[in-house]
C-alpha positions as CSV (number, residue, x, y, z in Angstrom):
1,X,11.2,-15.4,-33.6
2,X,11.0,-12.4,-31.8
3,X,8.1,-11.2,-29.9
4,X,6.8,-7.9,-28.9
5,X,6.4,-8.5,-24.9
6,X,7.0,-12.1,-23.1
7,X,4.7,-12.2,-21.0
8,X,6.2,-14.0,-17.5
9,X,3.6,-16.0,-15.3
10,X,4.6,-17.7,-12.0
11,X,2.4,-20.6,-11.3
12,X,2.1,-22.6,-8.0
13,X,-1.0,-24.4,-7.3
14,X,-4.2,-23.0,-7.3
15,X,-5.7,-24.3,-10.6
16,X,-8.9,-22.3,-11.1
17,X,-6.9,-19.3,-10.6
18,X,-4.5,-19.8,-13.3
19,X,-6.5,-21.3,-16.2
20,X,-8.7,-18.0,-15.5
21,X,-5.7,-16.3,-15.9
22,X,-3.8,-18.0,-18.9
23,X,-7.6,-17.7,-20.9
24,X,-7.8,-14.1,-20.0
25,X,-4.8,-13.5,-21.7
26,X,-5.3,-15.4,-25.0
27,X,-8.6,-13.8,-25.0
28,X,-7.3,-10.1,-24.5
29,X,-4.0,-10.0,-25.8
30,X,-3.7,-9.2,-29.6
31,X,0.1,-8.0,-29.7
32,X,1.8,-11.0,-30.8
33,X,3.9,-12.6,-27.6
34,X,5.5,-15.3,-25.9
35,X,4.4,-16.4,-22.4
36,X,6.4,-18.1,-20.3
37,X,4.9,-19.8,-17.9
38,X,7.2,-21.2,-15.1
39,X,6.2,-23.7,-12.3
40,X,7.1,-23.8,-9.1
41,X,7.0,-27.3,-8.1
42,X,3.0,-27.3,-7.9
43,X,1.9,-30.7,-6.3
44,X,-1.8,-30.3,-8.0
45,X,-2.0,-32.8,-10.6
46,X,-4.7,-30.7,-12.4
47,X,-1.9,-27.7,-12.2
48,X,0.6,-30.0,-14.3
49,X,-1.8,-31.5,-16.3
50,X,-3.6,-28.0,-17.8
51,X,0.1,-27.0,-18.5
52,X,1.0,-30.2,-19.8
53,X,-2.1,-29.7,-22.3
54,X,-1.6,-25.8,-23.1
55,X,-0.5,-25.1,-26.7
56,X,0.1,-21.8,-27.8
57,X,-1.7,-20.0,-31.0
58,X,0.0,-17.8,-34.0
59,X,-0.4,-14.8,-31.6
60,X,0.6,-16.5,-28.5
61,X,3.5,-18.4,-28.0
62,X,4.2,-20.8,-25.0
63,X,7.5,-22.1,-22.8
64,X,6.9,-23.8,-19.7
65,X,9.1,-24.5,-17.4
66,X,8.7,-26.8,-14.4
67,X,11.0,-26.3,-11.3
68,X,12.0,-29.1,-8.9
69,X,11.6,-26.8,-5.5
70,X,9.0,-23.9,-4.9
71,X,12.1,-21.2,-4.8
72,X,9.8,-18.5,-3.7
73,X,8.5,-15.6,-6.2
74,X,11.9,-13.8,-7.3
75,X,13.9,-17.4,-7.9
76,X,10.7,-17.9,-9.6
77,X,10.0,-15.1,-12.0
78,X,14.1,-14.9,-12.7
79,X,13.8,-18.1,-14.4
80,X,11.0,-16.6,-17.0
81,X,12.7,-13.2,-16.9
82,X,16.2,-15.2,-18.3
83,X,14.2,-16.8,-21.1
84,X,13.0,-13.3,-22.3
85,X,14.6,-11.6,-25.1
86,X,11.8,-9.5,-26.3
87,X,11.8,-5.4,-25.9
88,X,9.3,-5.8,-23.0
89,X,9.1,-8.5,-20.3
90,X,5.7,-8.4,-18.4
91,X,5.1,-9.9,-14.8
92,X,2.3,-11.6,-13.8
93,X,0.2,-12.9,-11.3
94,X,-1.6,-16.5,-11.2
95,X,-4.2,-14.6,-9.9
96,X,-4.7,-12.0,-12.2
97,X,-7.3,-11.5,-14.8
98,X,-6.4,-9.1,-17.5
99,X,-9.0,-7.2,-19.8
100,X,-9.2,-6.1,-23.5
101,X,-6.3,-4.3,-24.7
102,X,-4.4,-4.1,-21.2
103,X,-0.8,-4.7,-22.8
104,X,-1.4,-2.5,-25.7
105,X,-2.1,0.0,-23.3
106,X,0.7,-0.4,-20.9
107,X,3.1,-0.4,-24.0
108,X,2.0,2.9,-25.7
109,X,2.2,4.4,-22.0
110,X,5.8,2.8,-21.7
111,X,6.9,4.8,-25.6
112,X,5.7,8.2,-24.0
113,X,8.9,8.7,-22.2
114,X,12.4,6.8,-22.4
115,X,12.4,7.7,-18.5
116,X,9.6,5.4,-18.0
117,X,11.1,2.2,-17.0
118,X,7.9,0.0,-15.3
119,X,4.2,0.5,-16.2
120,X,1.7,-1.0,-13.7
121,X,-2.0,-1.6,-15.0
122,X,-5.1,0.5,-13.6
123,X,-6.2,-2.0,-10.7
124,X,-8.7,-2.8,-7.8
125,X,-4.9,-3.1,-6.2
126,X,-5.2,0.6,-6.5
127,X,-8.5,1.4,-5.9
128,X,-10.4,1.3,-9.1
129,X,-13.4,-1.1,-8.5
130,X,-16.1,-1.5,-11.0
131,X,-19.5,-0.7,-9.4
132,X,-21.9,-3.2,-7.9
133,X,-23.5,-4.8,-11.0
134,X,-20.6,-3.8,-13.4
135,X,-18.5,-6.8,-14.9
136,X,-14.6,-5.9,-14.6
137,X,-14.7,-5.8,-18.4
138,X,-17.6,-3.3,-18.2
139,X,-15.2,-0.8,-16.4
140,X,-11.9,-1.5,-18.1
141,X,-14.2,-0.1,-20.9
142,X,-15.0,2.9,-19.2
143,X,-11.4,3.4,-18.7
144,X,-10.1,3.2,-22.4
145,X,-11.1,6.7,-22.7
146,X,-7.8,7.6,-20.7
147,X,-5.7,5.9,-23.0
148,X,-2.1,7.3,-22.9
149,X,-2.5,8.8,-19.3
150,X,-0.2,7.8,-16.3
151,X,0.6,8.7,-13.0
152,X,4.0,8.2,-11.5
153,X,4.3,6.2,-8.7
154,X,7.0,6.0,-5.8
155,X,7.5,2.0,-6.6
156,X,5.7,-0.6,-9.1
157,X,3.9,-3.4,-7.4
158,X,4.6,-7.1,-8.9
159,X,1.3,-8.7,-9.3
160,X,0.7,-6.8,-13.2
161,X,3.8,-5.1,-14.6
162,X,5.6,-4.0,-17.7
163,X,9.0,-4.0,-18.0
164,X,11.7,-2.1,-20.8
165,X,14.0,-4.7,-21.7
166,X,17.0,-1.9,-20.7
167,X,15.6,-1.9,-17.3
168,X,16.5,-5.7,-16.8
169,X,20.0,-4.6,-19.0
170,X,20.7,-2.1,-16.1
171,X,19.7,-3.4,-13.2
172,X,19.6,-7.2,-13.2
173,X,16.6,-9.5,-11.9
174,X,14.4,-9.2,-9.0
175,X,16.8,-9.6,-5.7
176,X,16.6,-13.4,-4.6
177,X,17.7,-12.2,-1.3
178,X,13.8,-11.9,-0.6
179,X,12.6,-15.3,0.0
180,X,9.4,-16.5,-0.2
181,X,7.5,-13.4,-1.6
182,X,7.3,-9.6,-0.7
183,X,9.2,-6.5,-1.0
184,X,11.3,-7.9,-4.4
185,X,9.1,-5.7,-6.7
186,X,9.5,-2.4,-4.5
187,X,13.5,-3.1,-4.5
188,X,13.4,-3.9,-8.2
189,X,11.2,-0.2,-9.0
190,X,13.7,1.5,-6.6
191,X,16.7,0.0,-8.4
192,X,15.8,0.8,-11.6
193,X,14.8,4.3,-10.1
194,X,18.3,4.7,-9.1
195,X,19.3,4.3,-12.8
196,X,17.2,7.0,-13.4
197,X,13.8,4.8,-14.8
198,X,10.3,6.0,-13.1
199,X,7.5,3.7,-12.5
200,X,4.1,4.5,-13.7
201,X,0.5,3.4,-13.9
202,X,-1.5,3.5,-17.4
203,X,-5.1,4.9,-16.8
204,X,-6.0,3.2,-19.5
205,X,-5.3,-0.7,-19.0
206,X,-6.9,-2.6,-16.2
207,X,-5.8,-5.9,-14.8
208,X,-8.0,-7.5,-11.4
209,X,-6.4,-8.8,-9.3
210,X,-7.4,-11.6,-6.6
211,X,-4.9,-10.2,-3.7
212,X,-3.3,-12.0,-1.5
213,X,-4.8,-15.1,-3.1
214,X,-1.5,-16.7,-4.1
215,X,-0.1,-16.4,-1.0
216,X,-2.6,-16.6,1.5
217,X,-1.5,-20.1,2.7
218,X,1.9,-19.6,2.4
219,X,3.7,-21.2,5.8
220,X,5.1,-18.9,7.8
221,X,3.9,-15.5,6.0
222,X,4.3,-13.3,8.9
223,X,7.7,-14.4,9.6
224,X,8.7,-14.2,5.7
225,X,7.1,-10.4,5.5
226,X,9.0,-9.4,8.5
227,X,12.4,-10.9,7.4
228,X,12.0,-9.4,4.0
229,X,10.8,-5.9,5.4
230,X,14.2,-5.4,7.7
231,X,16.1,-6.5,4.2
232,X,14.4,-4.0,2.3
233,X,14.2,-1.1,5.0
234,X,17.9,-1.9,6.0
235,X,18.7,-0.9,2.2
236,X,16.0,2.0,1.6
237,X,15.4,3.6,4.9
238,X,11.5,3.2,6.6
239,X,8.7,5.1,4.6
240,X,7.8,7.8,6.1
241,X,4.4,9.9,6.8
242,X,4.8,13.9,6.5
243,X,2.8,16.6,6.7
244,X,3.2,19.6,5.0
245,X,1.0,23.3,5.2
246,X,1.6,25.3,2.2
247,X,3.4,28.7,2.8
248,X,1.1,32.2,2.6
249,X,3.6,33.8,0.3
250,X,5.1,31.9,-3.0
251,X,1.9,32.9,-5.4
252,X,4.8,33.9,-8.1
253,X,6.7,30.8,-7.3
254,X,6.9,28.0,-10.6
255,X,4.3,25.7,-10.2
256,X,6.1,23.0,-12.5
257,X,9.5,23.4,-10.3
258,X,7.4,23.4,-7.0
259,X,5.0,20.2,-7.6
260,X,8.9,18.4,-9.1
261,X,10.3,19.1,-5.4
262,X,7.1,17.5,-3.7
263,X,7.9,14.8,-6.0
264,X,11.5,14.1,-5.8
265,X,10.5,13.9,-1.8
266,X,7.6,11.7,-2.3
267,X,10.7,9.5,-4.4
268,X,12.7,9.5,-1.2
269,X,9.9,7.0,0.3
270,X,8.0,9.5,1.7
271,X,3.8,9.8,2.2
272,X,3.5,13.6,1.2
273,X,0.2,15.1,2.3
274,X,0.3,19.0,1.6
275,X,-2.5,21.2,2.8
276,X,-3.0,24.6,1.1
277,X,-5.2,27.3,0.5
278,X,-6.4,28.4,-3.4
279,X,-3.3,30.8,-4.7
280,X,-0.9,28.7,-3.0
281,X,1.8,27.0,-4.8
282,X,0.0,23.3,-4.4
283,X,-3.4,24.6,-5.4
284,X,-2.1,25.6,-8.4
285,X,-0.2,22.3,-8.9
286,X,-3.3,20.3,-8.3
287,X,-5.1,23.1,-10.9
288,X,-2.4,22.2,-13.5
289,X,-2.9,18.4,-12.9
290,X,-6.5,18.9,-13.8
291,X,-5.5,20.6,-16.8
292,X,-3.1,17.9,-17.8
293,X,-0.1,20.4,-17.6
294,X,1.5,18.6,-14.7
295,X,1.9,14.5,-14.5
296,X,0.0,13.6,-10.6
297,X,2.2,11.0,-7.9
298,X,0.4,8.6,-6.5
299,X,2.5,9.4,-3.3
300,X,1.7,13.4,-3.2
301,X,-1.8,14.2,-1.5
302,X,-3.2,17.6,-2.0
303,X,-6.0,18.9,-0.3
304,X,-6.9,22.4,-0.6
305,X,-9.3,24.3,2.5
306,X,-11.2,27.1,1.2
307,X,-10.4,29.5,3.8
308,X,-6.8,30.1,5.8
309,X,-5.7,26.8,7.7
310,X,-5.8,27.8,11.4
311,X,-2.8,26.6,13.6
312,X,-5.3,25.0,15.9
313,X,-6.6,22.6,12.9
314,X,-3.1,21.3,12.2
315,X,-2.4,20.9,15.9
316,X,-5.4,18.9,15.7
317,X,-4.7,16.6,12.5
318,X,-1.0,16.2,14.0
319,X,-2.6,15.0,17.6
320,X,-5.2,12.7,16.0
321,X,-4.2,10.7,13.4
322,X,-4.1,7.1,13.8
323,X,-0.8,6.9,12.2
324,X,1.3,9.0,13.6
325,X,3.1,11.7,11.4
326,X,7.0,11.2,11.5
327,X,6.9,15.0,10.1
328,X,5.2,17.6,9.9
329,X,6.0,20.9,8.0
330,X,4.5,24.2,9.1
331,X,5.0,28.3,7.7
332,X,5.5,29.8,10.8
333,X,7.1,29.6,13.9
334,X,4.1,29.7,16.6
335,X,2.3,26.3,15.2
336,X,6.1,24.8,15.4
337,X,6.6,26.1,19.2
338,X,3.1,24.3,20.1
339,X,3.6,21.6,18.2
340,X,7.5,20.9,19.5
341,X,6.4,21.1,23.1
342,X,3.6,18.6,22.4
343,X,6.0,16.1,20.6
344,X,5.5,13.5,23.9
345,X,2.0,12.8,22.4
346,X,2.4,12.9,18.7
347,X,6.5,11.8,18.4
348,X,6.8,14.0,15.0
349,X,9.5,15.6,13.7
350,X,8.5,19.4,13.4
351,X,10.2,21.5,10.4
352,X,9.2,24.9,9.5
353,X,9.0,26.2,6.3
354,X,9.8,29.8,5.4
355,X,8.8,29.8,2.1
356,X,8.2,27.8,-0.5
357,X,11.7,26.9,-1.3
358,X,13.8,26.7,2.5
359,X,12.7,24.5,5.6
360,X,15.0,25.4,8.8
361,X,15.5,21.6,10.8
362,X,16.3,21.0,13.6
363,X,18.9,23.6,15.4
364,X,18.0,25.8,12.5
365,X,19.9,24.3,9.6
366,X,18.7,25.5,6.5
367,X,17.6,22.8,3.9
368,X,16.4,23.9,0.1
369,X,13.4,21.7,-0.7
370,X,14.1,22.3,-4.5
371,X,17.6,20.8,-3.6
372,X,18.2,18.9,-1.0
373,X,15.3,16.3,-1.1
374,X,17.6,13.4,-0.6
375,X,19.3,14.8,2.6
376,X,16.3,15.9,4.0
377,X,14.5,12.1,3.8
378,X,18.0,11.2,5.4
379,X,18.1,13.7,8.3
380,X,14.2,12.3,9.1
381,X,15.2,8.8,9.2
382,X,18.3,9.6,11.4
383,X,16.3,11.7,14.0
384,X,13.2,8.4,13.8
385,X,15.8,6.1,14.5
């Protein structure tokens, strides 16, 4: 029989966690689907024994699968991922609790666009936290009335996510190279990226998640993160922080073209914050993003000042932020002079851009930010070592 979604749940000890999990979604899912449900050598006996018991309904099918060894998160989720034959394969975490009509959600968000490749739930992951005294059912309601929204995002995050089966067709599995847990999802989002799907998050679903509740007494975390982290940077480059002050002139420059090239910089793994002044090209990106003309990435911060942005505020910003910019990106020359000979203190990388379409790095070489995205990210990484 085939299935709309199989739904793919990694389960390693922790028994409270995951019958709250496996309940939530009988409870919440109505879209008839398979879950897969695949064991990484729990020692619990009351792990083995609710999954021993679990039967699945006439909406909800269920496979288990019990490994010998714990093989770490990506061994793990392949094994489910390689049972799945449906037109969506969803992720999950044993410490997840998923609300009404979450997978519906992420499914109609997924059909927008065939670019969309991953669709990541609304979260307390991200931020969204139900108020003091609100259930998390209470404020997934709340949510529902942004059904068919997204936001891009610069990579999908493992714990909640939905999958297009010609994602997995493209690109494979999650990289096993990653032992233990971390990093696998971001290489997995940047890889299908590469074959040209985006990662998104629906508005309108909302999953909770427990965080770091499957892993917090994992042996050995630190030295697991830090292994995986050189893997991962050694094959996408460090993320990097940059600031960027919106140019005075540009007011005729194309808003939709202008917010696409903060974008396809943000996709390069960079932080983007852009400061600008009403009339400028990203105050009238972040107007069109209110409007619903223009789709918002999680990875491009706008702020907008009411009057002109003084040299001496940026110098400031650039000198006392707690993590250091690797760039920063001013219009003019005089905030760059400063700002070079004060690099001892604040170790950026200073840029200067002319207008809204050319930055001059380094010994003046001209780069086109509507073109040359890629090589710019590169030419940051080279000079931050």
């Amino acid at each position: 029989m085939k299935y709309a979604c199989d739904i793919v749940i990694l389960s390693y000890e922790s028994p409270g966690l995951l019958k709250k999990c496996v309940e939530s979604v009988f409870k919440n899912t109505t879209i008839p689907c398979r879950m897969i449900i695949v064991d990484n050598a729990s020692r619990d006996p009351e792990v083995k024994e609710f999954l021993h018991q679990l039967e699945g309904t006439d909406k909800m099918a269920v496979q288990k699968v019990f490994s010998d060894e714990n093989a770490g998160f990506a061994a793990g989720m392949n094994k489910g991922m390689k049972l799945a034959d449906s037109p969506y394969v969803c992720l999950l975490n044993n410490d997840c609790e998923v609300t009404s009509g979450w997978l519906r959600e992420m499914m109609l968000v997924a059909e927008i666009s065939s670019s969309i490749g991953i669709v990541n739930p609304q979260s307390n992951t991200f931020g969204s936290v139900p108020v003091q005294g609100t259930t998390i059912h209470e404020h997934a309601e709340l949510l529902h009335k942004h059904s068919e929204k997204y936001v891009e995002t610069g990579h999908a995050i493992g714990f909640a996510c939905l999958i297009k089966s010609e994602v997995i067709d493209s690109i494979g599995h999650l990289d096993e190279v990653y032992a233990g847990v971390c990093y696998e999802d971001s290489d997995f989002s940047l890889r299908a990226r590469a074959a040209g799907f985006i990662s998104v998050i629906a508005e309108g679903a909302y999953v909770f998640h427990v965080e770091q509740a499957s892993r917090k007494n994992l042996p050995g975390k630190k030295r697991i993160y830090e292994t995986n982290r050189k893997k991962f940077e050694q094959r996408w480059g460090k993320a990097l922080r940059v600031l960027m002050v919106d140019p005075e002139a540009g007011r005729s420059c194309d808003v939709i073209n202008y917010y696409g090239a903060l974008k396809k910089l943000a996709n390069q793994r960079i932080y983007l914050t852009v400061w600008t002044v009403s009339g400028r090209p990203a105050s009238r990106a972040a107007d069109a993003i209110k409007e619903g003309l223009l789709v918002r990435h999680t990875d491009v911060a706008l702020k907008i000042f009411k009057r002109k942005i003084k040299n001496s505020a940026i110098i400031l910003r650039v000198l006392t932020k707690k993590k250091k910019y690797d760039a920063v990106i001013v219009p003019g020359r005089s905030a760059a002079a400063v700002l070079r000979v004060l690099k001892p203190l604040h170790g950026a990388e200073i840029l200067i851009l002319e207008n809204e379409f050319d930055l001059l790095c380094g010994k003046n070489r001209k780069m086109s930010l509507f073109g040359d995205s890629e090589s710019i990210a590169c030419s940051l990484r080279e000079k931050r070592g």
